[in-house]
C-alpha angles and dihedrals in degrees: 000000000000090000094054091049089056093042097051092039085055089056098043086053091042085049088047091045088043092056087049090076108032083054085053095048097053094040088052082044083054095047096042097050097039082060109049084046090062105035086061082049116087087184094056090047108052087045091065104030103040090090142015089235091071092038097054091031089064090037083056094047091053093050089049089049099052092041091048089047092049095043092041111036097105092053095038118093112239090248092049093053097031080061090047092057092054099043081056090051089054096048106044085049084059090058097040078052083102106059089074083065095042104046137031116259086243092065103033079053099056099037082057086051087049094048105049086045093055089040099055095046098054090048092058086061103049083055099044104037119104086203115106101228097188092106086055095036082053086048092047097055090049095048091043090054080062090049091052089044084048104054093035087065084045089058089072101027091058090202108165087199099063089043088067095045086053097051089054091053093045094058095050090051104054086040081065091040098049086058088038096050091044084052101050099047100046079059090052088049107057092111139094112285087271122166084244085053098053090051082057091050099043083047081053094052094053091048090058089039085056092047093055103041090057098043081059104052086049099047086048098055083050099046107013123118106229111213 
């Protein structure tokens, strides 16, 4: 009897983890295509572009959103949040709207390739590995809070040389993070394929989304050919 429990505990986790990345998928398909739609739109551009307000002001949705999904998940039904994913896809497509104008298709295309192959493998890690990686995932937000302070005072500095070094950092950071993140969320998941579950799953999702979106801005900015 033991033994069934176990066994059908074990499947409901693999189907969860399962729906981690297939969430993640579609939300990266949204993205994607949400940016390539508006970067081949003049009106939408210059929508967004014409001035700093609607830019911030998307950059600022999309951080209400994140912080609402993550402090409300519990309480949220599953619809409710599943829509909120994909509002945050969408919007976050709107904002990477630019990179088609900054950087030629080839190389958006292979750092894509780069990334999902860095990604994954890390991820395989973070799920295989018997090693508990809370002490580095601590290190890594920490070290992260720097990034963003860093490249806050860049921001105004405007030095092309600590951009690189960023970028570097970035990329080692969210490649911690990827095996981190797999990690933590295979350990939230180790329940029946409850409603409360899937909204773990779908939080998961967004964390990984999150991972990757972000490996491959910063691998951009180190191997993409600007136009």
């Amino acid at each position: 009897m033991d033994s069934y429990i176990s066994e059908k505990v074990e499947v409901s986790q693999t189907l969860l983890i399962r729906k981690v990345y297939v969430w993640m998928c579609l939300a990266l398909l949204i993205t994607a295509g949400t940016a390539y739609r508006v970067s081949n739109s003049e009106e939408l551009l210059r929508l967004i572009f014409s001035s700093q307000l609607s830019f911030f002001g998307l950059i600022i949705a999309q951080l209400a959103i994140v912080w609402y999904l993550s402090a409300r998940i519990k309480t949220l039904a599953f619809t409710t949040a599943t829509i909120l994913f994909a509002l945050y896809s969408v919007l976050m497509g709107v904002t990477m709207s630019c990179i088609f104008l900054a950087y030629t298709q080839s190389s958006i295309t292979s750092t894509f390739l780069i990334t999902a192959g860095t990604f994954g493998v890390m991820s395989i890690y973070g799920f295989t590995t018997k090693k508990d990686l809370t002490s580095i995932g601590g290190l890594l937000i920490m070290a992260l809070v720097g990034l963003i302070i860093a490249m806050v005072v860049n921001y105004f500095m405007k030095s092309s040389m600590m951009d690189l070094v960023i970028s570097c950092i970035g990329v080692l950071i969210f490649v911690g993070l990827t095996a981190y993140d797999t990690q933590k969320i295979k350990g939230l998941l180790n329940q029946e394929n409850t409603e409360e579950n899937q909204k773990m799953a779908l939080l998961g999702s967004l964390m990984l989304y999150l991972d990757f979106i972000n490996l491959f801005l910063f691998l951009l900015r180190i191997f993409g050919k600007r136009r």
